[in-house]
C-alpha positions, 0 to 999 in steps of 0.5 A: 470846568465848563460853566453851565448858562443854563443850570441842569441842578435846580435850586431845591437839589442844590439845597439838598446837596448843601445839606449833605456837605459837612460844612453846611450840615448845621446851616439853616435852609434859608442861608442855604437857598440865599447860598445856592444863588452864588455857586456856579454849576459846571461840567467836567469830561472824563480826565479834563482838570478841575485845577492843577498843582501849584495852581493859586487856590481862589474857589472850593467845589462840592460834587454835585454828580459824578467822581473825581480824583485828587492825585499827583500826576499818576499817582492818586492820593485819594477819590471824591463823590458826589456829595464831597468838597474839595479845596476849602482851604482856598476859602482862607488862603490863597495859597498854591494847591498841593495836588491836582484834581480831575474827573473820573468820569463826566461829573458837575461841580458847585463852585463857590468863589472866595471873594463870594464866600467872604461877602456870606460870611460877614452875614452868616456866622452859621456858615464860618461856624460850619467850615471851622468844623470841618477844618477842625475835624481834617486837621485832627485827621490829617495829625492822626494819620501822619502820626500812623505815616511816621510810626509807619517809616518807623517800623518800615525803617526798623524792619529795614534795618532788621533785614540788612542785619540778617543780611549781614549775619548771612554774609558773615555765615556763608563767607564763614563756609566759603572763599569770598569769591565763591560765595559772591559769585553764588550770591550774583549767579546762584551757582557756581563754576567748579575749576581746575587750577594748575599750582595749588598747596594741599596741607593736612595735618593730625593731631596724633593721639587726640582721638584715643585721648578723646575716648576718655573726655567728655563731649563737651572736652572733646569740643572745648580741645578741637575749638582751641586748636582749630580755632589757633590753625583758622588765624594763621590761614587767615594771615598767609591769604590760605583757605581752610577747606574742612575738619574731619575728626581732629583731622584739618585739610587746607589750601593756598592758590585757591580760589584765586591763583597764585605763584606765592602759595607753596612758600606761604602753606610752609610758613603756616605749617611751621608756625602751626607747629609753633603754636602746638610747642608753645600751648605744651609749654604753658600747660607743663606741669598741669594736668591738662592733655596736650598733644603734637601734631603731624603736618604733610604738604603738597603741590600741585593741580587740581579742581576746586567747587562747590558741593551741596544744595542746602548745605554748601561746601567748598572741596578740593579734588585730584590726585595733589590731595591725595598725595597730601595726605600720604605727606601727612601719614608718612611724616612725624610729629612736630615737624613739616613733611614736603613732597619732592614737588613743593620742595622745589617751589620752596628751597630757595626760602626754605632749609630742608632736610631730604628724606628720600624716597619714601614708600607712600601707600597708593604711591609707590616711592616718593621724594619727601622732605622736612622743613626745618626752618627759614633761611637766615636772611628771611626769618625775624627770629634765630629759630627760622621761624617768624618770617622778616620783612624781605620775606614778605616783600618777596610774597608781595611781589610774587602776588602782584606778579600773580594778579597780572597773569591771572584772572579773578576768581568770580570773573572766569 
């Protein structure tokens, strides 16, 4: 602050200015004139300090003319004018300022050093009376609003909260809809890549006779049987690394080797068909003897290439497209129930893990002649079980293997 030798304020508009100032506002005017004689006049040009953070408090300033700003760096906490004080608490302290103030545009300050005040206050009660007012009064406030502050960060963290949970809940659902991978890579790029893979299983399977059963139940029985079944399918494709790719009616369509390629897949859709079938032998049995409907189911796989993406604006959906599907399906139509129906293709990929039974060339509509076979069951030196149906641990040390291989030579899904 630049000190004025020459006062510009005369003594009656100091007076006037005192009076505005909250802590003087119950001040005789004597006192007030008395006062006047020991403040010091001084100028500030635009952005020139007053004092700075961490700077030892030792005077209080009333603005006489002008404005300024109370701020940490660039950040501002809050502006004065004319007629405001600033660093009263410097009058009982000495403690270091906790922000600095500056000029806004050119402003005159009233300083009033603490070593000036002291000397007053042994006089003029009026005077402490006044300053223990408006610390009073700043104190309440200065709790009002950090009672706001805190029941603000409340709600901030409330509401921050809210949003990572419905993040959460959107994750959940969209990886509920779509491969990891994918659904990482639509959240990353808002988009994603359809791609062609050269070794992928297709397995279909029906449930024969569930929909002219249906015809006969209610809605909400239709509903309760698929949830049951599909739901039994859905964990066994989450236990051999498989993605569910739809259900159609009573119709459900899987894949392995997708999105992320792998050697492994053929071996590892065999295995999930068998236990599928499984799972439908074993809800048979505990329901004999009950009125409750159960059915068989028809199961058909294929190998081969194909391209995979993601179709749809609002509502994504991850398919499978080629002539490996399609060939699939007809594994599926041409089979018979309770057992796992093979092409030619993915018998080979298979035999060595695998005891099957060669059906022939079977005419496939759209397909003319092709090899099939049914799968009966895992070899005896990998399965767990005497029906070859449980595999054992060798076999999935091979699956280990054959996958570790599989990530060498291929690059992950979101990467491509």
């Amino acid at each position: 602050m630049n000190i004025v030798t020459r006062p510009s304020v005369t003594k009656e508009e100091r007076i006037a200015i005192l009076k505005k100032v909250e802590i003087f506002s119950t001040t005789d005017e004597k006192i007030l004139g008395d006062l006047t004689d020991s403040l010091i006049e001084g100028t500030l040009r635009p952005e020139q300090a007053v004092f700075h953070k961490g700077d030892q408090g030792r005077a209080m300033y009333i603005i006489a003319d002008g404005a300024v700003k109370i701020h940490d760096k660039s950040y501002v906490f809050a502006v004065l004018r004319k007629g405001q004080v600033f660093g009263e608490y410097s009058m009982l302290d000495t403690e270091a300022r906790s922000a600095s103030v500056s000029a806004i545009v050119h402003t005159r300050l009233l300083k009033l050093t603490q070593d000036v005040f002291y000397k007053i206050m042994m006089d003029q009660i009026d005077i402490v009376r006044g300053i223990l007012n408006v610390l009073i009064k700043r104190s309440r406030r200065q709790n009002y609003f950090e009672e706001k502050l805190a029941e603000s960060n409340r709600l901030i963290q409330q509401k921050t909260q809210q949003l990572k949970e419905e993040k959460a809940k959107s994750d959940e659902l969209l990886l509920n809809i779509l491969p990891e991978e994918i659904a990482e890579e639509l959240k990353r790029k808002g988009r994603s890549e359809a791609r062609s893979y050269e070794l992928v299983s297709v397995l279909f399977a029906d449930i024969k006779g569930f929909t002219s059963s249906s015809e006969k139940m209610s809605a909400t029985d239709v509903v309760k049987h698929l949830e049951y079944y599909f739901t039994g399918f859905d964990e066994i494709m989450e236990k051999y690394c498989l993605e569910k790719i739809k259900t159609i009616g009573d119709a459900y369509m899987a894949a392995g080797g997708i999105p992320q390629p792998n050697e492994s897949n053929p071996i590892e859709m065999v295995c999930a068909a068998l236990e599928m079938q499984g799972f439908m032998n074993k809800h048979k049995e505990e329901k004999a003897g009950s009125d409750e409907l159960c059915w068989e189911l028809r199961l058909g796989i294929n190998t081969g290439p194909l391209v995979a993406g993601v179709i749809g604006k609002n509502k994504f959906a991850y398919d499978v497209w080629g002539d490996t599907v399609n060939t699939a399906s007809r594994m599926e139509s041409n089979g018979e129930v309770n057992r796992v129906n093979v092409s030619g293709v993915t018998y080979e990929l298979i035999k060595a893990y695998f005891e099957c039974d060669y059906r022939g060339k079977i005419n496939a509509k759209g397909k003319g002649e092709v090899d099939m076979y049914f799968v009966d069951r895992l070899k005896p030196e990998f399965a767990e079980d005497a029906e070859g149906t449980v595999p054992n641990e060798e076999f999935f040390g091979k699956i280990r293997e054959m996958r570790e291989e599989s990530e060498k030579t291929h690059t992950p899904a979101n990467e491509s």
